[in-house]
VMD Tcl script that draws the C-alpha trace (Angstrom):
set ca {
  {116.19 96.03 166.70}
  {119.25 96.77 164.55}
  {122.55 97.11 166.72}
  {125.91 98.99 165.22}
  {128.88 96.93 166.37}
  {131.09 98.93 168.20}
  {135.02 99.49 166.51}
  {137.87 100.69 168.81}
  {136.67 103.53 170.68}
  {133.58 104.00 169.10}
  {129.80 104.42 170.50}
  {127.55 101.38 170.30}
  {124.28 103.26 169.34}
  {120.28 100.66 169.07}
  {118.18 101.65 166.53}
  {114.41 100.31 167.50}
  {112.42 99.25 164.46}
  {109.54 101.93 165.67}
  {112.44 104.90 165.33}
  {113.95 103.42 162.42}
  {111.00 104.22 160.60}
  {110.80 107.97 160.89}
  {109.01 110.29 160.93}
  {107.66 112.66 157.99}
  {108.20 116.71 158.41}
  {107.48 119.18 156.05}
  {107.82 122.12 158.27}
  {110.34 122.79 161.21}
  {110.20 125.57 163.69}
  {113.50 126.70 165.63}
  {113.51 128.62 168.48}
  {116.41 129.11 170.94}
  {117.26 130.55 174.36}
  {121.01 131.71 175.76}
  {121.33 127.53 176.50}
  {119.48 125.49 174.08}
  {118.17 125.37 170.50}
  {114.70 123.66 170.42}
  {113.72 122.00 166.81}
  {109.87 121.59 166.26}
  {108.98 118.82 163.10}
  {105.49 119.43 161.88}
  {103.62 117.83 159.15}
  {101.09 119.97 157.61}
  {98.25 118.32 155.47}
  {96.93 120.16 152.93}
  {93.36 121.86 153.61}
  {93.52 121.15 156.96}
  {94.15 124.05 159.01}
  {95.55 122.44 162.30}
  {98.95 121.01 162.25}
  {100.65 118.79 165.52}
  {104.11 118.80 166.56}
  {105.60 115.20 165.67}
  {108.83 115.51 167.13}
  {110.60 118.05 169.11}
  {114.32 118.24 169.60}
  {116.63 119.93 172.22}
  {119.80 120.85 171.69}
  {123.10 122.36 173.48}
  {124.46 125.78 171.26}
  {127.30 123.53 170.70}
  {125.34 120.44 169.35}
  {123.09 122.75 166.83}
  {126.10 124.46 165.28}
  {127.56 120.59 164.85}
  {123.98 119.93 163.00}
  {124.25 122.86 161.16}
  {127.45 121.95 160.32}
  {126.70 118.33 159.71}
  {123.73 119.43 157.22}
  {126.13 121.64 155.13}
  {128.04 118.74 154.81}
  {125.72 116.16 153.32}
  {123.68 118.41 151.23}
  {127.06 119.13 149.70}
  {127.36 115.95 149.21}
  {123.90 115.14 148.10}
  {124.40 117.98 145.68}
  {127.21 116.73 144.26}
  {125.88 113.24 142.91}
  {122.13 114.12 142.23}
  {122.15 118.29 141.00}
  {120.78 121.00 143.24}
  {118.35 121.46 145.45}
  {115.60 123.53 143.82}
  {114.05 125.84 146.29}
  {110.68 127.66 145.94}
  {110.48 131.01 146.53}
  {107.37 130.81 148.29}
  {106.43 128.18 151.28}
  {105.53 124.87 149.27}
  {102.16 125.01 150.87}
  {100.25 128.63 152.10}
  {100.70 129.86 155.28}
  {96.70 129.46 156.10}
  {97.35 125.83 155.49}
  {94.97 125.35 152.78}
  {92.24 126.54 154.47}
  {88.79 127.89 152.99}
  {89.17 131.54 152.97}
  {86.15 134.18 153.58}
  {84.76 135.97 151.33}
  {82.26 139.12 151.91}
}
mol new
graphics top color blue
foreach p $ca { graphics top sphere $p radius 0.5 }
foreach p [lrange $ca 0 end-1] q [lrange $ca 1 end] { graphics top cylinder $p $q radius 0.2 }
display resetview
């Protein structure tokens, strides 16, 4: 387990080897109520037409803008050493997951 030493007033924060690892998303869902934001990470394989939820996230109003805020930030960043972020215009995979579609 990888521990951050903590500096004057700072937060001492473990990292377990299992979380360091990660976890791969290539589709998030946000939905939100009058108190939280709730982040859904979902990994959709191609030609498979079912997709799980492999993380979900809660968040205060306060703590989402900070992310939002926080995400700005690095892609900036990011940007700024490596070019831009090319976006496609469509979904990078359809939206019936790669499914066989019917035909008549």
């Amino acid at each position: 387990m990888q521990e951050e030493q903590p500096q004057d007033n700072q937060l001492n924060i473990e990292l377990s080897e299992e979380i360091a690892e990660g976890i791969f998303s290539n589709l998030a869902i946000i939905t939100h109520s009058n108190t939280e934001f709730v982040l859904d990470f979902i990994r959709v394989m191609p030609g498979i037409p079912k997709a799980k939820v492999k993380s979900r996230i809660i968040l205060t109003p306060e703590h989402a803008k900070r992310l939002m805020q926080a995400m700005q930030d690095n892609i900036e960043k990011f940007e700024a050493i490596n070019g831009r972020i090319k976006m496609q215009d469509e979904p990078p995979f359809p939206m019936n997951f790669g499914g066989p579609t019917a035909q008549a």
